[in-house]
C-alpha positions in Angstrom: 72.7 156.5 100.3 73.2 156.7 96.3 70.9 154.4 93.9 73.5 153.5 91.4 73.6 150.1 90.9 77.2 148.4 91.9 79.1 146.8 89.8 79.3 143.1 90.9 83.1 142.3 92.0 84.7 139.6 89.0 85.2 135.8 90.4 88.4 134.2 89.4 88.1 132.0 86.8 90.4 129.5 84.6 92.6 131.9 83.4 93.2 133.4 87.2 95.1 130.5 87.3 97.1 130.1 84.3 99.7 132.1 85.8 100.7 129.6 88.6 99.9 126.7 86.4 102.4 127.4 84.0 105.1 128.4 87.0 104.4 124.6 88.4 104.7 123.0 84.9 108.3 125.1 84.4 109.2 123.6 87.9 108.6 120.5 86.8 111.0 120.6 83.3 113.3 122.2 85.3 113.5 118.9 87.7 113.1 116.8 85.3 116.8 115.8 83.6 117.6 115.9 79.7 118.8 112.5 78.4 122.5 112.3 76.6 121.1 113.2 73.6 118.1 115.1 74.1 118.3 119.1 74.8 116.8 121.2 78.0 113.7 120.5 78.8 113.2 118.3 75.6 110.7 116.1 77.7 109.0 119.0 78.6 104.6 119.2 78.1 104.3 122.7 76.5 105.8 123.6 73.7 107.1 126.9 74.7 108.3 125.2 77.5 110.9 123.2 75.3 111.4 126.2 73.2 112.4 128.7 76.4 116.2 127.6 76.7 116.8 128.8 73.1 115.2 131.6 73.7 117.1 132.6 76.6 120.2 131.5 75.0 120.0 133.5 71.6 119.0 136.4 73.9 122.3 136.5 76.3 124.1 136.0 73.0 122.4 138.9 71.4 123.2 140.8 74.1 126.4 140.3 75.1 128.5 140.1 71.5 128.1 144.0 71.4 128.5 144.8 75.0 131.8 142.7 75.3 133.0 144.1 72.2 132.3 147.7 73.1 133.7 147.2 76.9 137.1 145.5 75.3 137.3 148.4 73.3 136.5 151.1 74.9 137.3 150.5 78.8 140.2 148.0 78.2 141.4 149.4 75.0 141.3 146.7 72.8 142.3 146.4 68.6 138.4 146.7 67.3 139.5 143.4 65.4 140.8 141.4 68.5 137.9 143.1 70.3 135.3 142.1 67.9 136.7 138.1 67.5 136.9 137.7 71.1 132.9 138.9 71.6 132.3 136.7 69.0 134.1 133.9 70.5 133.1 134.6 74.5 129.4 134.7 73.6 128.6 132.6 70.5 129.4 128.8 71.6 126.4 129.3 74.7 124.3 128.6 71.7 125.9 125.2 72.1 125.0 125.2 75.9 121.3 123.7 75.1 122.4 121.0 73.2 126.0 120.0 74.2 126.9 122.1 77.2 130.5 120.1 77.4 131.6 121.2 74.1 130.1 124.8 74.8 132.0 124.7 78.1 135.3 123.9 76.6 134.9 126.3 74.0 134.0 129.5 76.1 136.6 128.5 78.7 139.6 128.7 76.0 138.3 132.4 74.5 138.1 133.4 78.0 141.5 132.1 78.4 142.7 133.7 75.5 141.4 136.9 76.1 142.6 137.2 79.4 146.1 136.4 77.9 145.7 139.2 75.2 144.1 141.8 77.9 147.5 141.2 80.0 148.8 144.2 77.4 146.4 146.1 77.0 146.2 149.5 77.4 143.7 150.3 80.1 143.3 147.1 81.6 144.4 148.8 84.8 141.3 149.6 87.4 139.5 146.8 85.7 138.1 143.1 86.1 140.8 140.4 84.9 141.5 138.0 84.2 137.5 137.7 83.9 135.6 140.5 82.8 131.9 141.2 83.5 130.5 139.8 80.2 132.6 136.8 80.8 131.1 136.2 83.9 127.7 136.5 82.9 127.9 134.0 80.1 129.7 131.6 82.1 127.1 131.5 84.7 124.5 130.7 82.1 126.8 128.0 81.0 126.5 126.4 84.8 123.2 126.6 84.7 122.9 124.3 81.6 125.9 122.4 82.9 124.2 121.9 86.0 120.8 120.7 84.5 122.0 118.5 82.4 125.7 116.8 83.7 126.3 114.3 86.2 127.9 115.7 89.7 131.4 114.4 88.9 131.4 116.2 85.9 130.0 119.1 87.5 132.6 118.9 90.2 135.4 118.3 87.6 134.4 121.9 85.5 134.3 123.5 88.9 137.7 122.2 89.7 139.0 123.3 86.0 137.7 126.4 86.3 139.4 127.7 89.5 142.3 126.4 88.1 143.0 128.2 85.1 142.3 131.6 87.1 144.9 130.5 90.0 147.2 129.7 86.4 146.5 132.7 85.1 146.8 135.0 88.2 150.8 134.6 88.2 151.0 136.4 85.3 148.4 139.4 86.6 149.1 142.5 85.4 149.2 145.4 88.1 146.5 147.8 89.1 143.4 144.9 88.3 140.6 143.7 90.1 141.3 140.2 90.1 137.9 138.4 89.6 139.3 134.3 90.2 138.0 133.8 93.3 134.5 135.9 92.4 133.8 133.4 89.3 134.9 130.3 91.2 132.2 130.6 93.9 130.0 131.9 91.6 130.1 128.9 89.2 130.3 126.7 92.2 127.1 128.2 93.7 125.2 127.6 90.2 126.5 124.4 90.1 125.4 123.4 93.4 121.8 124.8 92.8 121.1 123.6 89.7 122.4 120.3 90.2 120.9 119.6 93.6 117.7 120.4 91.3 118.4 118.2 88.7 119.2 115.4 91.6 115.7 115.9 93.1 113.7 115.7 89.8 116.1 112.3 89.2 115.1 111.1 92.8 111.2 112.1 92.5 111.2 109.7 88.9 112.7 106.9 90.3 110.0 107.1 93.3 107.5 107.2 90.7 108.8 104.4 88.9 109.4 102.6 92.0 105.4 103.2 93.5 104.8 102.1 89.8 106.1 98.8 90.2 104.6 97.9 93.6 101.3 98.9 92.4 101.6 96.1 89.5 103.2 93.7 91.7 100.6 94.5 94.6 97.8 93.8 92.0 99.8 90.7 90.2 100.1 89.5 94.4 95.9 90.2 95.4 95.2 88.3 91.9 97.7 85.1 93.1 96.1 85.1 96.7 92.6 85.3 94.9 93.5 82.9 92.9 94.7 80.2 95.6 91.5 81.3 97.0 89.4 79.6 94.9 91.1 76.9 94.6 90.6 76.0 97.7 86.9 76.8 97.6 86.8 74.8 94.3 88.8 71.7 96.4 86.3 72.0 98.9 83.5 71.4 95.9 85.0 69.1 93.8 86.7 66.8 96.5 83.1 66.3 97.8 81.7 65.1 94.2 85.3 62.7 93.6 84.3 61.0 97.1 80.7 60.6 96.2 81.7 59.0 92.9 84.7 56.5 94.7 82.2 55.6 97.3 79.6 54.5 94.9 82.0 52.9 92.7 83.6 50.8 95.8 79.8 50.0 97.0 78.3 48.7 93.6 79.3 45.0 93.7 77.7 45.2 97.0 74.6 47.2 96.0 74.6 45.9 92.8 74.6 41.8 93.6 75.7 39.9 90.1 78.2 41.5 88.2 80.3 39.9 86.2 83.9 40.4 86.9 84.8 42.3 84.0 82.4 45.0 85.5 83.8 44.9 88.8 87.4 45.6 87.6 86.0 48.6 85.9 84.1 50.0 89.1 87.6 49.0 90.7 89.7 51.2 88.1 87.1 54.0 88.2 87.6 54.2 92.5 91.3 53.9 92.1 91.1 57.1 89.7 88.9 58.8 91.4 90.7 58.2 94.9 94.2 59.2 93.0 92.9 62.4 91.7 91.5 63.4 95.0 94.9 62.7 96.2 97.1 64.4 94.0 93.8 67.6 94.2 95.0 67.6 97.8 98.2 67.6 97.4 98.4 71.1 95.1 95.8 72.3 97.5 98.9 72.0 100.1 101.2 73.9 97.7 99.0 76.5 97.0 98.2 76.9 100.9 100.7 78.7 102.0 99.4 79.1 105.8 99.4 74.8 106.0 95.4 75.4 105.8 95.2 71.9 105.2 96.2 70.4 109.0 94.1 71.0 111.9 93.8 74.1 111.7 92.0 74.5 108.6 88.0 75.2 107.9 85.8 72.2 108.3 82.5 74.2 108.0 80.6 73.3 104.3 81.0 76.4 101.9 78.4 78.8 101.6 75.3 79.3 98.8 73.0 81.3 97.7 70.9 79.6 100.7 72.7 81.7 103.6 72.3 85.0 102.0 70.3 85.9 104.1 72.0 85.1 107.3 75.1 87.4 105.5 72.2 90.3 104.6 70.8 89.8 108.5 74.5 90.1 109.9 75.2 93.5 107.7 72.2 95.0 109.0 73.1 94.5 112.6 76.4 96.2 111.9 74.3 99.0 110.8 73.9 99.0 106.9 70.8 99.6 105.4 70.2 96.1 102.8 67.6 95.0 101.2 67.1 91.3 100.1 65.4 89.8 96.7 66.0 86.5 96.8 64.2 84.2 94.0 62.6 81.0 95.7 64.3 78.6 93.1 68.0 80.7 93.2 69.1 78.6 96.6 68.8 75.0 94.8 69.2 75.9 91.3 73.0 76.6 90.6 75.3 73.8 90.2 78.0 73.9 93.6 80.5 76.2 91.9 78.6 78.9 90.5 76.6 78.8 93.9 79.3 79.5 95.9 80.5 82.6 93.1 77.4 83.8 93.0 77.7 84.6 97.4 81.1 85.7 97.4 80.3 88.3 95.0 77.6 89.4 97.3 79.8 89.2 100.2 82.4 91.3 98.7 80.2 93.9 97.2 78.5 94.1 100.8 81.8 94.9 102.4 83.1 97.3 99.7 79.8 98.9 100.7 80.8 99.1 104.3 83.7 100.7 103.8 83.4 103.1 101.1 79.6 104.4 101.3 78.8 103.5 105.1 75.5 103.8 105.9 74.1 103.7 102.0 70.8 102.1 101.6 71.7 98.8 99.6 69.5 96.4 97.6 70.5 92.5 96.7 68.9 91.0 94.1 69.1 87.5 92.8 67.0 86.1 89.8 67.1 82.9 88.1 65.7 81.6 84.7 66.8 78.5 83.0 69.9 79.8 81.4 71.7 81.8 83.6 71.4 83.3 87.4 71.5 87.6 87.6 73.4 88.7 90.6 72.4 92.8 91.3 73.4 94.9 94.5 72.9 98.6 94.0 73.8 101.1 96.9 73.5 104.4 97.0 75.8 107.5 98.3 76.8 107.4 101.5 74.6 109.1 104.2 76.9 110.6 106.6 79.5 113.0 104.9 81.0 113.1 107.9 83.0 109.7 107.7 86.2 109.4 106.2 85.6 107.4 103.2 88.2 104.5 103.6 90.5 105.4 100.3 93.5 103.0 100.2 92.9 99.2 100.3 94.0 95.6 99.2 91.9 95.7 95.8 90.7 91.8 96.4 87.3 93.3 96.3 86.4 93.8 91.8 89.8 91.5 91.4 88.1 88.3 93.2 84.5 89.1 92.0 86.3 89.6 87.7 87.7 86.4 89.1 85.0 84.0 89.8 83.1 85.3 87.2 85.1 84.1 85.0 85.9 80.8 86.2 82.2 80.3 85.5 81.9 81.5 82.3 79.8 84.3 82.9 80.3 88.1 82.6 80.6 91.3 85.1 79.7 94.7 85.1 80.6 97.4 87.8 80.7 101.0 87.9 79.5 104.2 89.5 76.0 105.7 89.4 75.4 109.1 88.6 73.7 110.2 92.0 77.1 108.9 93.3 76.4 105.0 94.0 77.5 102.2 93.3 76.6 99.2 90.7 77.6 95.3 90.8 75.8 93.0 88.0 77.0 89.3 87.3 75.6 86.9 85.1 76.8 83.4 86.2 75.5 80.4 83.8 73.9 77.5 85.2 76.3 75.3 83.0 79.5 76.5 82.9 80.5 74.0 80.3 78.3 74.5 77.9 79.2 78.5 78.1 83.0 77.2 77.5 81.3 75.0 74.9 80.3 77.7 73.0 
């Protein structure tokens, strides 16, 4: 067995894969249709991208004014003059084609016209192509091509159309001994056509699905912020309705508990129940609008809303559906917060607890709630999930960081979320203890 060393094999890298790269991104320009006034593949990312159909263009041109020229005068026997102005004229207006493929078309189709007129007497046009020679043919199939990827089908169907009909015009005055070439250019065309616009059709289809998906994502997030919306509300009924019935019963009990008032003072407790019993009533009544599931009859939730008191019940019933959580709950966090900012302050937890369950199952998880005389610091931290295995749930209703951005702000305070770099997860809110004084300031 030989000694010498061998020479490791190369690993693809980044350029490997320029190649199909670049094939997808022509692909794309290609299905993606020109505007009225914009050339091929004007919308294009790359620059030679949007430079390739000039390039082709000048090239066919470049190529074809001699050939046709030397052809018409050597195997048809052509005047080098007429020769000469019908290459010119055949080949020159595809520069058009990029820009304004109509007026190229119309141009191209009358010198072909013409010089299949002017070939009826020549020479040597026996045992050749007419009324459409080779060159013709070539330049007109590059004009479909443009045609096609840039015209609507109508129009597409109509140059089709006109082009068959001036060869079936043409072919009563045929001179004898041709090849007539009519039908061969009319399917031809046709078949470019057809391609090229069923092309341009599917890039037109696959942007309006795009737009489409576009505008149900917005309206799906503009519907989860509405329901999240209503959502508090009807927490925040649920808070304040029990605050606006404390304050009507103690105004309708004072005379009562308070035994010599004068009457003045009376009529003013009176007035302040008769407000307080009217707001409540007209609260309840755009609680019923905003219900749209008539949460307010029977049916609806008697049980008191939850604080930062039952956290641990919700931390308790997590880890009985198997998630790792860890509770830090500060002794003065469950009585501290005023009703509305308790409630926020467990939702939060709640959601980020269930965004947990679904999208790092099994993730060891730590809550933490602290308190100080400003402001309560809401913290759960997970980290990546333990079994690779599970499908990672990736499609969902978003209520999740929309409800928490939510209630934070209804209280004033401020949010931060975001990823961890060994692949957790972070949820941080800072809800003041008095949410006026933060809108105060």
């Amino acid at each position: 067995m030989s000694d010498t060393p061998r020479t490791p094999a190369r690993t693809r890298g980044p350029r490997d894969s320029r190649g199909p790269r670049a094939l997808a991104s022509l692909a794309v320009a290609l299905r993606t249709p020109a505007r009225a006034a914009e050339p091929l593949f004007a919308q294009a990312p790359r620059t030679w991208h949007r430079l390739l159909p000039y390039l082709v263009t000048v090239a066919f041109v470049v190529t074809l004014v001699p050939v046709t020229i030397a052809v018409l005068s050597n195997d048809y026997g052509a005047a080098g003059g007429w020769a000469g102005a019908l290459g010119v004229a055949q080949t020159v207006p595809l520069l058009l084609a990029v820009t304004r493929p109509m007026a190229a078309w119309l141009l191209i189709l009358t010198a072909d016209t013409v010089g299949a007129v002017m070939l009826i007497h020549a020479e040597q046009v026996a045992r050749h192509a007419w009324p459409w020679t080779p060159m013709v043919i070539v330049g007109y199939l590059l004009l479909m091509v443009c045609l096609g990827l840039r015209e609507s089908i109508r129009t597409l169907v109509g140059v089709w159309l006109a082009t068959g009909a001036v060869g079936v015009v043409l072919g009563f005055f045929q001179p004898s001994g041709v090849i007539n070439t009519t039908a061969l250019l009319f399917v031809l065309s046709g078949v470019m056509l057809a391609l090229t616009g069923a092309l341009r059709g599917f890039g037109a289809a696959q942007r309006r699905i795009a737009e489409q998906e576009s505008i149900s994502e917005a309206e799906r997030a503009r519907r989860t912020l509405l329901e999240e919306r209503a959502r508090i509300a009807r927490e925040l009924h649920d808070v304040v309705a029990h605050h606006m019935s404390v304050i009507t019963v103690q105004a309708d009990s004072a005379p009562y508990r308070l035994p010599g008032m004068s009457d003045p003072v009376q009529e003013e407790f009176a007035a302040i129940a008769a407000s307080a019993r009217e707001s409540l009533g007209e609260m309840r009544r755009l609680l019923t609008v905003l219900r749209g599931d008539g949460g307010d009859g029977p049916g609806g939730e008697r049980a008191p809303q939850p604080g930062l008191s039952r956290l641990q019940q919700l931390v308790e019933a997590t880890v009985r559906a198997g998630q790792p959580v860890e509770l830090s709950l500060a002794a003065e966090a469950a009585g501290a917060a005023p009703p509305a900012v308790d409630l926020s302050a467990y939702r939060i937890v709640q959601e980020a607890l269930a965004n947990v369950v679904r999208h790092a199952p099994g993730a060891p998880t730590r809550v933490s709630v602290t308190v100080d005389e400003e402001e309560i610091l809401v913290l759960v931290v997970n980290g990546p999930a333990r079994d690779p295995v599970v499908q990672l749930e990736s499609s969902g209703t978003g209520h999740g960081l929309v409800g928490m951005r939510e209630r934070v702000r209804l209280t004033g305070g401020t949010l931060d979320t975001g990823p961890l770099p060994d692949g957790g997860f972070r949820v941080a809110a800072r809800l003041p203890l008095d949410p006026t004084a933060e809108d105060a300031s």
